[in-house]
C-alpha positions in Angstrom: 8.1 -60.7 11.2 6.2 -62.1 14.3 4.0 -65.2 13.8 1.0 -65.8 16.4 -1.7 -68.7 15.9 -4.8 -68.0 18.3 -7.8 -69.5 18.6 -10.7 -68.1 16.3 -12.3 -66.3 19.1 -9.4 -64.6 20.5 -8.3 -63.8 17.3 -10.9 -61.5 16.3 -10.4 -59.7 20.0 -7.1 -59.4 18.9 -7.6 -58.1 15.6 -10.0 -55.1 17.1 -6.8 -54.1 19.3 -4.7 -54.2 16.4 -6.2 -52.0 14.2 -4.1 -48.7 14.4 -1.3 -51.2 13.5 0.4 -50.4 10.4 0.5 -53.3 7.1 -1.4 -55.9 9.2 -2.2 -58.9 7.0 -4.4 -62.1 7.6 -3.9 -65.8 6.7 -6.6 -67.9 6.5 -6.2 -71.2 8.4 -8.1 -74.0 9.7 -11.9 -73.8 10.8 -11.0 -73.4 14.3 -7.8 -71.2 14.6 -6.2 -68.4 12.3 -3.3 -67.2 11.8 -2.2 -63.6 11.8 0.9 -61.6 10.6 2.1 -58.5 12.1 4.7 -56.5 10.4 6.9 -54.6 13.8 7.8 -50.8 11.9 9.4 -48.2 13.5 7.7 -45.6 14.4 8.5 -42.3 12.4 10.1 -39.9 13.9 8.9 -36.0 13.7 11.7 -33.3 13.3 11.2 -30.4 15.8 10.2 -27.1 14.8 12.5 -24.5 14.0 12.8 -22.4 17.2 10.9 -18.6 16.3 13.2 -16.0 15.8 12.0 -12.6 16.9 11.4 -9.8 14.5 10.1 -5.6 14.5 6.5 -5.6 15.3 6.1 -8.7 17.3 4.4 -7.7 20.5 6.1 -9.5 23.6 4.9 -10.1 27.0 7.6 -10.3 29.6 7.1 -12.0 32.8 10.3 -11.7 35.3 9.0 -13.9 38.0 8.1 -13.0 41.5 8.5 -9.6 40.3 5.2 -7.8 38.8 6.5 -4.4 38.9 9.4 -5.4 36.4 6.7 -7.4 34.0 4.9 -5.8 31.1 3.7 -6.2 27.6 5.8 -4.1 24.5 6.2 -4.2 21.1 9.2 -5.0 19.4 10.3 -1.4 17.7 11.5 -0.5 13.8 14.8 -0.5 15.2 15.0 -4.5 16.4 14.7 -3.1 20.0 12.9 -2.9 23.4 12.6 -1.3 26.6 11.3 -2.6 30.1 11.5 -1.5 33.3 15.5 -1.3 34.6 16.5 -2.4 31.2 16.7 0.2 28.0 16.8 -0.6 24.8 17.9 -4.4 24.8 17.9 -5.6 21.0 15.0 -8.2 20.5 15.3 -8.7 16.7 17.0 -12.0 15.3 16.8 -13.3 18.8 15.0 -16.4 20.4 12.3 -15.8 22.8 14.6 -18.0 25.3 17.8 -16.5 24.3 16.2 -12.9 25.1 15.0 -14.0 28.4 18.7 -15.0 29.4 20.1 -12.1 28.2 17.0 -10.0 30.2 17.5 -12.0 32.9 21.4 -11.5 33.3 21.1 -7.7 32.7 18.4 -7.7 35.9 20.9 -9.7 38.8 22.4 -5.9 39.2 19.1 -5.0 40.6 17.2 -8.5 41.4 18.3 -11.8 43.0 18.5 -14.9 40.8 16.0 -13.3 38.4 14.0 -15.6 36.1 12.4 -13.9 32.9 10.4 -15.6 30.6 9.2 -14.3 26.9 6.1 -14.7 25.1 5.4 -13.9 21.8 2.1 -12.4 22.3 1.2 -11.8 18.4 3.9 -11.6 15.5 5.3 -10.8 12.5 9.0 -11.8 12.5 12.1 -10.9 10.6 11.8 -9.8 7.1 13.7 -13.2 6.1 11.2 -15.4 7.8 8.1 -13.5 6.4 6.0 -14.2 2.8 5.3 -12.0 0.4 2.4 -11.6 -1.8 1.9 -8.3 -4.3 -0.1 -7.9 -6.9 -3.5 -9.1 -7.7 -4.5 -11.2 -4.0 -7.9 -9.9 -2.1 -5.3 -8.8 0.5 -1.3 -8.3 -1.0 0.4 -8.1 2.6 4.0 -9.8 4.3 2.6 -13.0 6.4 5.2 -14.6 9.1 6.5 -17.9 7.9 4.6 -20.9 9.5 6.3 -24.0 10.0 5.3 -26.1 6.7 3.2 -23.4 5.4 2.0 -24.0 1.1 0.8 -21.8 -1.1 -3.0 -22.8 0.0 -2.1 -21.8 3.4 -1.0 -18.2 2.1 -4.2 -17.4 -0.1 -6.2 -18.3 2.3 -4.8 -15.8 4.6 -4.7 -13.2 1.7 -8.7 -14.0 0.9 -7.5 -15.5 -2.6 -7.7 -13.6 -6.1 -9.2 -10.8 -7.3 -11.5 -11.2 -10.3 -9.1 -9.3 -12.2 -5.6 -11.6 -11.5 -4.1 -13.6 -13.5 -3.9 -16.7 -11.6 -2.4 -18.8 -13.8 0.5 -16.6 -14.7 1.7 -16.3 -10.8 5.3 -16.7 -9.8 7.2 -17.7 -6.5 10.4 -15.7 -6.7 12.7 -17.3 -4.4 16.5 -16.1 -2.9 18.8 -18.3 -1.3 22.8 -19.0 -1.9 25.0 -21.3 -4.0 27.5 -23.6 -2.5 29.9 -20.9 -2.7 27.7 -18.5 -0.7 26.6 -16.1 -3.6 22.9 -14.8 -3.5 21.0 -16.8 -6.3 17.3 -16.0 -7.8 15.1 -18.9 -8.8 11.6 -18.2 -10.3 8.7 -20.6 -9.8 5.7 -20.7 -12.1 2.3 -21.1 -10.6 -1.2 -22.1 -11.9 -3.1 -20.5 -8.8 -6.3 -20.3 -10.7 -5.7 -24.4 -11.2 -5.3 -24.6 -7.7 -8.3 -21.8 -5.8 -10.9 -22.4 -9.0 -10.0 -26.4 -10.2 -8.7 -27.7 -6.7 -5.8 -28.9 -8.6 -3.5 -30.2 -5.4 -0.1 -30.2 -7.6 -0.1 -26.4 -7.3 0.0 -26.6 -3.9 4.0 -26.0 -3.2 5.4 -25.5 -0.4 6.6 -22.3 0.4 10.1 -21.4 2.0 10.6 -18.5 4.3 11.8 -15.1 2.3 9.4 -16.0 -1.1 7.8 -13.6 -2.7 4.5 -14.6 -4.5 3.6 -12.5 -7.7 0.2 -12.8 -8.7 0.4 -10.6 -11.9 -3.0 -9.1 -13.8 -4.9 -10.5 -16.4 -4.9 -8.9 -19.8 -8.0 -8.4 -20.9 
């Protein structure tokens, strides 16, 4: 803990400066002086984003620099694959957008000097393990790329919510991953999405993981 006293005046100059401080607290002293305490906290840190893995459909712009005859724009085929000028069908899929650029760029030094090649992800879909799933009763059932922190609020809006028909409050998250011994597992999440769109009830809004599958089933009647 720190411990300043100041006078009253410069006190209150210093309280205005010290207001994006975190658990500031204020002891009243004497009529001409106060006292203030200042808990020091480490600022938190924020882990880095998973790097985006590349996946059929994305559309990638290629830049090789100082060379605008080798740079275009293409799509990332069915097959996982591209092809650019001097270079045929290079496998994109599963990749980094770095780690396809130094692969590019060591496949071009038989035709460039020093070649630098850059990748950007111009619009995406990504691999079928990084994407979310919604069937069933949504305005719009479609496969959404995973977004780094992305809930279940985040996917309805993109799908334009329920129909009048769903049965929100029956929805599931049907979830794959793998045991500690490496053998595929299933795990089924119930969902009150009705709560959630028509109630704003926040406790329905889970996150979601890369690979769910959201099942918005129909109402019976």
């Amino acid at each position: 803990m720190i411990r300043i006293r100041w006078t009253a005046r410069l006190a209150a100059l210093l309280l205005l400066a010290a207001a994006p401080l975190t658990a500031c607290s204020l002891v009243g002293g004497g009529p001409s002086e106060t006292t203030i305490t200042v808990s020091a906290e480490p600022t938190p840190v924020v882990p880095a984003a998973e790097d985006y893995i590349i996946g059929p459909g994305d559309a990638l712009n290629v830049f090789v620099y100082d060379s605008p005859q080798l740079s275009t724009e293409v799509p990332v085929r069915p097959d996982g694959r591209i092809s650019t000028p001097l270079i045929q069908d290079i496998v994109a899929a599963g990749k980094t957008p770095a780690q396809l650029g130094k692969e590019m760029a060591e496949r071009l030094r038989d035709f460039v000097k020093d070649p630098h090649v850059t990748i950007i992800v111009r619009s995406f879909v990504g691999p079928l393990d990084r994407q979310v799933r919604v069937i069933g009763e949504a305005a719009e059932p479609q496969a959404i790329p995973y977004r780094d922190r992305m809930t279940v609020l985040d996917v309805m809006i993109v799908t334009k919510g329920l129909t009048k028909y769903a049965a929100g409050n029956r929805a599931l998250i049907v979830r794959r991953s793998h045991d500690k011994d490496g053998h595929a597992v299933q795990e089924t999440i119930h969902l009150r999405l009705s709560d959630l769109m028509k109630d704003g009830d926040i406790s329905q809004n889970m996150p979601v993981l890369p690979g769910d599958t959201l099942i918005i089933p129909q109402s019976w009647f």
